[in-house]
DOKE-873104 format. One line per field, with one value per atom (N, C-alpha, C, O): residue number from 1; x, y, z; atom name; residue in three letters. Coordinates in pm, 1 decimal. Layout:
drenba	NUM,... $
X	X,... $
Y	Y,... $
Z	Z,... $
rotor	CA,... $
fitor	ALA,... $
***
This chain:
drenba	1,1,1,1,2,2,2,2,3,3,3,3,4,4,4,4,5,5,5,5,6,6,6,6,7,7,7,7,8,8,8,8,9,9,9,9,10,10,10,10,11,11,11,11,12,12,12,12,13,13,13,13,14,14,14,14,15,15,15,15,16,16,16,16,17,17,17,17,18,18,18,18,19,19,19,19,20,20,20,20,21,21,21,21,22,22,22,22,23,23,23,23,24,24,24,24,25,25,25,25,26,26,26,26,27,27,27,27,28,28,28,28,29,29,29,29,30,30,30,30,31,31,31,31,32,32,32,32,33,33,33,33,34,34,34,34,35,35,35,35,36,36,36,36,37,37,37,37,38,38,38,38,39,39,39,39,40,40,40,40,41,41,41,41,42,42,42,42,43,43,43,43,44,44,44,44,45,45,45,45,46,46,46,46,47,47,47,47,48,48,48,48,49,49,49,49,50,50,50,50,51,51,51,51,52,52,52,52,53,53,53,53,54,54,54,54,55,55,55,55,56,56,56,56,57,57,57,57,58,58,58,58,59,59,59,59,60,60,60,60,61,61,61,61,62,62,62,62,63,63,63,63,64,64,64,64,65,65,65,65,66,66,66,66,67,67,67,67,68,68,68,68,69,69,69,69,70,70,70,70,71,71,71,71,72,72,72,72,73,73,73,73,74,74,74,74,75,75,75,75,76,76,76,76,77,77,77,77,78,78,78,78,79,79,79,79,80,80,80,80,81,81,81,81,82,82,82,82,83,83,83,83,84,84,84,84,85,85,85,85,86,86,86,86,87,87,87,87,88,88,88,88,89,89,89,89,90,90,90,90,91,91,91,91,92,92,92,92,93,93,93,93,94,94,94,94,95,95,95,95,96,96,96,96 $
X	9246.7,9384.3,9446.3,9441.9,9509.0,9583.6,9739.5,9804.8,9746.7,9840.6,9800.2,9805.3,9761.6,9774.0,9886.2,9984.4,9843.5,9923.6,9919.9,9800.6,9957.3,9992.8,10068.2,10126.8,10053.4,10147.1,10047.0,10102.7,9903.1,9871.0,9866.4,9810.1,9943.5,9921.2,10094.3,10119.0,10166.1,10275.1,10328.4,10432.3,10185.7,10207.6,10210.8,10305.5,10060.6,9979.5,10099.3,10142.2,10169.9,10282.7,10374.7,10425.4,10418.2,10534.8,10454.7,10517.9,10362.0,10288.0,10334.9,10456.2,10315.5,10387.5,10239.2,10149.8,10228.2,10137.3,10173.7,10289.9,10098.2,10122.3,10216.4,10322.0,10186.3,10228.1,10423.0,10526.8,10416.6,10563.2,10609.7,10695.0,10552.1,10611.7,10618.7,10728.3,10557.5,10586.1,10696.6,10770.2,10691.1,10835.5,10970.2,11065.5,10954.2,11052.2,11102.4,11216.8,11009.9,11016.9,11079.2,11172.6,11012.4,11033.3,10929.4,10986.2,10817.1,10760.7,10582.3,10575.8,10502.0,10396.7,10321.5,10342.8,10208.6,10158.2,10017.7,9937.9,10005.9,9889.8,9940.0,9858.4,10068.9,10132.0,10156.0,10164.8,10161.7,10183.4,9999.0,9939.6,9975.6,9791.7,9771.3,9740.0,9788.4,9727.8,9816.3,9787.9,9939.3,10016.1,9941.0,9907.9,9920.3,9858.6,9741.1,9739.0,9633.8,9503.5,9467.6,9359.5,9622.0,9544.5,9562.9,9587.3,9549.7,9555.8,9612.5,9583.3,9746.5,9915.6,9938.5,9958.0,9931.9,9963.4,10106.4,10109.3,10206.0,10316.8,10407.2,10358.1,10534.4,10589.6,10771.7,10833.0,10824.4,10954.4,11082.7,11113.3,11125.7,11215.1,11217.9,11166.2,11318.5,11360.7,11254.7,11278.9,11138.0,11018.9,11033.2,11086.4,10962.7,10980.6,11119.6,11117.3,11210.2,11328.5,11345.5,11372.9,11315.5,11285.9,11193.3,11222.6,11045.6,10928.5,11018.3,11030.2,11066.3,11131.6,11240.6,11246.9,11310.8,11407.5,11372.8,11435.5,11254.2,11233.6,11107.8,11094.9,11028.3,10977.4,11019.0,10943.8,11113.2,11240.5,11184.6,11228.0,11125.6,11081.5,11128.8,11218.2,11042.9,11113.5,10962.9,10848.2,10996.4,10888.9,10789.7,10679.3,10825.7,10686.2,10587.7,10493.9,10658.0,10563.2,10466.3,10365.6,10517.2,10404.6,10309.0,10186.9,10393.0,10292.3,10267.2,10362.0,10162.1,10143.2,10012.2,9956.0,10003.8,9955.0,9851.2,9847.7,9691.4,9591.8,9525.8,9565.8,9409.2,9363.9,9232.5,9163.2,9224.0,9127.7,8982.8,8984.9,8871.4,8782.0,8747.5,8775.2,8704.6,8651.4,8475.0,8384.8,8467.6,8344.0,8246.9,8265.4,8111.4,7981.3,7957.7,7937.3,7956.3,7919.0,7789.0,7757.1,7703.5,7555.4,7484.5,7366.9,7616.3,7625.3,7594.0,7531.3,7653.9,7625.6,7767.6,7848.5,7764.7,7920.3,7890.8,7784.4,8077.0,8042.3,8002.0,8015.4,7952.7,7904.5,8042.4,8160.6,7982.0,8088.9,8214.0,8297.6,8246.6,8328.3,8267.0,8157.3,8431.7,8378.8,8503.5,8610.6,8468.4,8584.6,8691.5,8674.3,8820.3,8879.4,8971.7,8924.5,9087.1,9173.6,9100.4,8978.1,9182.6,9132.7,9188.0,9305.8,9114.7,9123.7,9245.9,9270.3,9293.5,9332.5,9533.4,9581.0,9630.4,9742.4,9814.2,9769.1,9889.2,9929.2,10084.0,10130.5,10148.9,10265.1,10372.0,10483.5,10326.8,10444.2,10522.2,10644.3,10418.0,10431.5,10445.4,10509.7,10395.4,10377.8,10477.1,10534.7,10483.6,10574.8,10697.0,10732.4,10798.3,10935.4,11004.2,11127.2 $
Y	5028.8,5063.6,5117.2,5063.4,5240.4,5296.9,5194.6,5209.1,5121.2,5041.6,4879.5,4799.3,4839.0,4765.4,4655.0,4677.3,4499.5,4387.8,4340.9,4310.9,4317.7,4218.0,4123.8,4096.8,4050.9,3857.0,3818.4,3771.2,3798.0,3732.2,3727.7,3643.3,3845.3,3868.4,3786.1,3692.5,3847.2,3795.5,3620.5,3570.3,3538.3,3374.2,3372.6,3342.1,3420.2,3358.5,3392.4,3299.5,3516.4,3548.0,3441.1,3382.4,3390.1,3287.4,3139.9,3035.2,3141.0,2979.5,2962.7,2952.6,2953.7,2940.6,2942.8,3022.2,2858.6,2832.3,2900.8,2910.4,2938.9,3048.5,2890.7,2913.5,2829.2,2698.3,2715.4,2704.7,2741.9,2757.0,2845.8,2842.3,2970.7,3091.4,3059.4,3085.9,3024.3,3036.6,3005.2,3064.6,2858.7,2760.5,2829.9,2842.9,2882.7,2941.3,3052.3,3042.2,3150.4,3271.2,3243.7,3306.4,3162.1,3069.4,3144.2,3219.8,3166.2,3213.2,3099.9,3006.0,3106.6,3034.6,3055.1,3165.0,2968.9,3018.3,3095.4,3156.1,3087.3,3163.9,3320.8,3409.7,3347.0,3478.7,3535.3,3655.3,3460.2,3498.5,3529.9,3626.6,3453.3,3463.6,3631.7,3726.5,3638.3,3783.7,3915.2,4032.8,3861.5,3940.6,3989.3,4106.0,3877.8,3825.0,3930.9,4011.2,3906.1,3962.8,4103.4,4162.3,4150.3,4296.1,4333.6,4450.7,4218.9,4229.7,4283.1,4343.4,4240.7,4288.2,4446.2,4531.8,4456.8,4612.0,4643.9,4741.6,4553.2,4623.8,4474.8,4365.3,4514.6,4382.3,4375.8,4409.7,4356.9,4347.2,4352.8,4264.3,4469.6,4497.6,4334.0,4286.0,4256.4,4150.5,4069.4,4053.5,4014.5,3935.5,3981.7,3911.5,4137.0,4204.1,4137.5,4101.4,4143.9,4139.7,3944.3,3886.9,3916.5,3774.2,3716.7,3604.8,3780.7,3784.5,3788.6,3702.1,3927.1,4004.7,3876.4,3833.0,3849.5,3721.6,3587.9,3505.9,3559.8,3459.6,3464.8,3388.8,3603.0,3578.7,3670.6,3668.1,3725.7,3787.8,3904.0,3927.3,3967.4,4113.8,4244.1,4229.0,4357.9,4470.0,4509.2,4504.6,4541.3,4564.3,4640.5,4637.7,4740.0,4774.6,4692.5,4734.1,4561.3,4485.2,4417.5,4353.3,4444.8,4356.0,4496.4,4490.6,4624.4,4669.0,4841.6,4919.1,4869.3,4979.8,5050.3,4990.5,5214.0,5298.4,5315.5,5308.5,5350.7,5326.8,5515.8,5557.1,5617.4,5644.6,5579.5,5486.1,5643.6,5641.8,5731.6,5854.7,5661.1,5717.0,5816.5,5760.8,5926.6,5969.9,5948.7,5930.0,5953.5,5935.2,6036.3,6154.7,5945.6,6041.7,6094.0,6010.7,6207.7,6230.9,6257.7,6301.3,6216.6,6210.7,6062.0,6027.3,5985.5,5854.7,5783.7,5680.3,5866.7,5770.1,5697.1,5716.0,5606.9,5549.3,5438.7,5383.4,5409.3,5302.3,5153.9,5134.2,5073.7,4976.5,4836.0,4828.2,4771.7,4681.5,4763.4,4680.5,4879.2,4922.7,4948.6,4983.8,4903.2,4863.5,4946.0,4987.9,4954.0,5023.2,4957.4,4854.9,5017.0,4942.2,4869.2,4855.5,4817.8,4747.3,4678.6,4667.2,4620.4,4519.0,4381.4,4385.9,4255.0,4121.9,4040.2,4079.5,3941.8,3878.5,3901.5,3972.2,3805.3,3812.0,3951.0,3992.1,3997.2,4136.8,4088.1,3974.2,4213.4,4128.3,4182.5,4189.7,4235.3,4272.8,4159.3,4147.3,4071.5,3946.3,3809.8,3709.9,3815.4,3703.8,3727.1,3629.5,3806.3,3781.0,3803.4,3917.2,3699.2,3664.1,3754.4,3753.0 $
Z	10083.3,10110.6,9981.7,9871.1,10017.2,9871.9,9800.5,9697.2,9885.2,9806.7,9777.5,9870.8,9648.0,9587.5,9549.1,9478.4,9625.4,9596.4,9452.8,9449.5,9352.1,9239.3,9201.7,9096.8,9358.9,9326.5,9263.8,9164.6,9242.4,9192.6,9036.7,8966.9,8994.4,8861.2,8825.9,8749.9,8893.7,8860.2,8874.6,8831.7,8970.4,8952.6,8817.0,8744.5,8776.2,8620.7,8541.3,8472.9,8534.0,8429.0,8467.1,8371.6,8618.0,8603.0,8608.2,8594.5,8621.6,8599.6,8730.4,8712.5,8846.9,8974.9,9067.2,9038.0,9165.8,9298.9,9410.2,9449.6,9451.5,9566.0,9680.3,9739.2,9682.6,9808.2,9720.2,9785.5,9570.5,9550.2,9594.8,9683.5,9529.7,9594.3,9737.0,9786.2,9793.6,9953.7,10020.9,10099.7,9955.0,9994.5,9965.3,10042.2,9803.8,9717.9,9852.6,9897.1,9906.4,9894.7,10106.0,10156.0,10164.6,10317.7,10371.0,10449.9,10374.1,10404.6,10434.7,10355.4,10500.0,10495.1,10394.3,10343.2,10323.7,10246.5,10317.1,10245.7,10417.8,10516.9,10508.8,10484.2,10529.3,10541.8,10373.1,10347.1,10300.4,10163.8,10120.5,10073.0,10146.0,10161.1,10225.7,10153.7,10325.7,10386.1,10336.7,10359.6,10257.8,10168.5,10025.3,10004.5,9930.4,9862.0,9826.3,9733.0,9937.4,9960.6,9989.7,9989.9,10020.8,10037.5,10186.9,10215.9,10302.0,10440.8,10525.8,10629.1,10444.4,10549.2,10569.7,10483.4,10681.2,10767.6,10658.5,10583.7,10667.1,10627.8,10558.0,10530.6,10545.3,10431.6,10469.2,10367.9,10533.9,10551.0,10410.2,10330.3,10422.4,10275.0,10217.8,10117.0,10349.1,10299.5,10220.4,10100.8,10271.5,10250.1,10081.6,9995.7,10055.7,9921.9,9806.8,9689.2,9891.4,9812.6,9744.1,9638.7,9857.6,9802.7,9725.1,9683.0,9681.1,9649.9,9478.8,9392.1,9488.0,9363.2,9282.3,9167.3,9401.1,9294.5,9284.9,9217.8,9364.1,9295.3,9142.0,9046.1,9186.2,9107.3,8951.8,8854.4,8953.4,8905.5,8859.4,8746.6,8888.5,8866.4,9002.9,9086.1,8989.3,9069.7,9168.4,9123.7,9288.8,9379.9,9336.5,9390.9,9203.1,9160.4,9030.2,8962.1,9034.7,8973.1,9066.5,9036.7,9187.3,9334.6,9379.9,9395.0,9398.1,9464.3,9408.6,9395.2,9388.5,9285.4,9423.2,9514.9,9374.4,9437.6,9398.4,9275.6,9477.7,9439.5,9506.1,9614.9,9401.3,9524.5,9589.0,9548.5,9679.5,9725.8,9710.5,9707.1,9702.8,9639.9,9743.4,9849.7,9766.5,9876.9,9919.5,9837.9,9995.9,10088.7,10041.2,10012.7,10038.3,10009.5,10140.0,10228.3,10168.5,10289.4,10342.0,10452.6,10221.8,10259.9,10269.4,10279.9,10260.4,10246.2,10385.5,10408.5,10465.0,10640.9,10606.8,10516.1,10715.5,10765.8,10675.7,10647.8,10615.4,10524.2,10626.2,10747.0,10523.8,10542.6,10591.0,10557.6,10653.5,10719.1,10796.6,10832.8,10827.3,10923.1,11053.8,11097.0,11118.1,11260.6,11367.6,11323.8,11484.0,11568.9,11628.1,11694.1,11606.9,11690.1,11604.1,11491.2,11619.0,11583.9,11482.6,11490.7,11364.3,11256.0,11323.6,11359.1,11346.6,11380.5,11256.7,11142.6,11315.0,11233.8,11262.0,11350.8,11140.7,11179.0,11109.7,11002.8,11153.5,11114.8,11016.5,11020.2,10926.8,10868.0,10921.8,10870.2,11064.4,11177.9,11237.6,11246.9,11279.4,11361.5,11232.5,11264.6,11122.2,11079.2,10928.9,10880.9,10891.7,10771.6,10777.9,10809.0,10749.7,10774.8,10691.6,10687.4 $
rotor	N,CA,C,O,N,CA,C,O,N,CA,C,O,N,CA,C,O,N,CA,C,O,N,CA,C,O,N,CA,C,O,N,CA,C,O,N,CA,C,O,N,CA,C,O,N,CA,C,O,N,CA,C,O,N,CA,C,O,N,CA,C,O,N,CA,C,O,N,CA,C,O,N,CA,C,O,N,CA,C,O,N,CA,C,O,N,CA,C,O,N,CA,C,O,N,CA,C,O,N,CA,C,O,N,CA,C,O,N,CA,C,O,N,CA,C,O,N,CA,C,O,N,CA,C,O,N,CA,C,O,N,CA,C,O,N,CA,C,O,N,CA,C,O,N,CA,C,O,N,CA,C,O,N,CA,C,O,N,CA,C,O,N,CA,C,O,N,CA,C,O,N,CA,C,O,N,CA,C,O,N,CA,C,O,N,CA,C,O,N,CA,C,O,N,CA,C,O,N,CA,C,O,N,CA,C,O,N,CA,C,O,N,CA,C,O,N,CA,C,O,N,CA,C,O,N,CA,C,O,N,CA,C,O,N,CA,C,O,N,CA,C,O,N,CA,C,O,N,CA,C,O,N,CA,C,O,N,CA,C,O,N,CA,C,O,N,CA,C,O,N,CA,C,O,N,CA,C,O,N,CA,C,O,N,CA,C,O,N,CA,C,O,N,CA,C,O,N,CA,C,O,N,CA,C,O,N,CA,C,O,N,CA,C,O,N,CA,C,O,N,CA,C,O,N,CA,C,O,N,CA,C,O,N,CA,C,O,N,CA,C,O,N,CA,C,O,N,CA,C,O,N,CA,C,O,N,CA,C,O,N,CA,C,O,N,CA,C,O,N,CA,C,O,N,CA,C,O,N,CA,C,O,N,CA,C,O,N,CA,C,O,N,CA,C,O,N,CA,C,O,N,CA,C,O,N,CA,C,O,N,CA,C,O,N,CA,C,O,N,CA,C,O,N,CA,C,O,N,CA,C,O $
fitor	UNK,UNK,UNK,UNK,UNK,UNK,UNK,UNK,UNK,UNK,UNK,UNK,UNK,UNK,UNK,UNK,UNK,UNK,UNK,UNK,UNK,UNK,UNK,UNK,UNK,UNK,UNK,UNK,UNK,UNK,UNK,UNK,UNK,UNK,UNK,UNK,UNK,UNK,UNK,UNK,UNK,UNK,UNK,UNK,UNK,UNK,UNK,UNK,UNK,UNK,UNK,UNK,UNK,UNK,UNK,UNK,UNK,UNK,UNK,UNK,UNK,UNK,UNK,UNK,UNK,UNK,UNK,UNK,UNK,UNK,UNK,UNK,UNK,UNK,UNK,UNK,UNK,UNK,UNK,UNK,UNK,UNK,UNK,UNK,UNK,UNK,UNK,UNK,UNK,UNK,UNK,UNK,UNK,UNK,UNK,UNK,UNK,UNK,UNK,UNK,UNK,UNK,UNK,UNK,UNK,UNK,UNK,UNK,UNK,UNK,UNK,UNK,UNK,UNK,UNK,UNK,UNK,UNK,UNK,UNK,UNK,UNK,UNK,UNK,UNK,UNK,UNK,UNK,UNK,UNK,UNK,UNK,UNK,UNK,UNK,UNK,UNK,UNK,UNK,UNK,UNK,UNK,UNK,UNK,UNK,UNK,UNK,UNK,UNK,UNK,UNK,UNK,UNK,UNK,UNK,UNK,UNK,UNK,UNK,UNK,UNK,UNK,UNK,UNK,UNK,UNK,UNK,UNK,UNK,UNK,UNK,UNK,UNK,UNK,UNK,UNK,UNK,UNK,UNK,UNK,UNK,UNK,UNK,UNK,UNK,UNK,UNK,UNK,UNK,UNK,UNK,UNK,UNK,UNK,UNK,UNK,UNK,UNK,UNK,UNK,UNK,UNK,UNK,UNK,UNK,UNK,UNK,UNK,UNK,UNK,UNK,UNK,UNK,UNK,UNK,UNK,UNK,UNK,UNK,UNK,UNK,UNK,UNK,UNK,UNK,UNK,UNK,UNK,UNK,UNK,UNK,UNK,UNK,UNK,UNK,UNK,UNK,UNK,UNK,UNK,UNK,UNK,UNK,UNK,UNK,UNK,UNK,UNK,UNK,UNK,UNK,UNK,UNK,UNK,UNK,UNK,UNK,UNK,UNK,UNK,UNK,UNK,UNK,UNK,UNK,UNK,UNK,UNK,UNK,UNK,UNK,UNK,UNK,UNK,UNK,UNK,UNK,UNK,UNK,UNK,UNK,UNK,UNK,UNK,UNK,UNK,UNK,UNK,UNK,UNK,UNK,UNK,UNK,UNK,UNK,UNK,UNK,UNK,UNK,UNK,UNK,UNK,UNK,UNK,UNK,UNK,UNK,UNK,UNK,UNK,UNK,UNK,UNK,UNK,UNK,UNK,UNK,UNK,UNK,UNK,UNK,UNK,UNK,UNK,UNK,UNK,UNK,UNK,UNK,UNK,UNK,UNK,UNK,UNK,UNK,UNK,UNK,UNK,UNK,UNK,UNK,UNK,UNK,UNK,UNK,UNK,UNK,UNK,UNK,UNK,UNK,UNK,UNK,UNK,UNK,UNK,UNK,UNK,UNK,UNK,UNK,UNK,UNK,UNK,UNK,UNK,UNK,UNK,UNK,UNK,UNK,UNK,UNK,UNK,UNK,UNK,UNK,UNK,UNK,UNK,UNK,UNK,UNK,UNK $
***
């Protein structure tokens, strides 16, 4: 994915547990988890905005632009992709 999460860089800078941030932020730490990781389809301004004051920085200290490498195309289909919807909780439905 071309966009890149960095809460986890910004705990170690505030000494902070993701189970704080969570509480801090009202959010689960399961949903801060699939935030966290890279997972989340998408991120609710608000969710962001709260992320930002508690952990007192600006949304581009959480999330920075990546490219993407392009495809060998003599490569064959990458490995582990599959068809069809991605499994799992989305941050449509799950992040507050």
């Amino acid at each position: 994915m071309p966009i890149a999460v960095d809460i986890d860089v910004m705990l170690a800078k505030r000494k902070m547990s993701v189970g704080e941030l969570a509480e801090r932020v009202g959010i689960t730490p399961a949903n801060l988890a699939v935030l966290k990781n890279g997972r989340a389809k998408a991120v609710r301004f608000s969710t962001l905005a709260a992320l930002c004051e508690v952990l007192e920085c600006q949304p581009g200290d959480l999330l920075r632009w990546e490219t993407e490498e392009p495809a060998d195309p003599t490569a064959g289909p990458a490995s582990g992709s599959t068809a069809g919807p991605a499994s799992g909780p989305t941050a449509d439905s799950t992040m507050a």
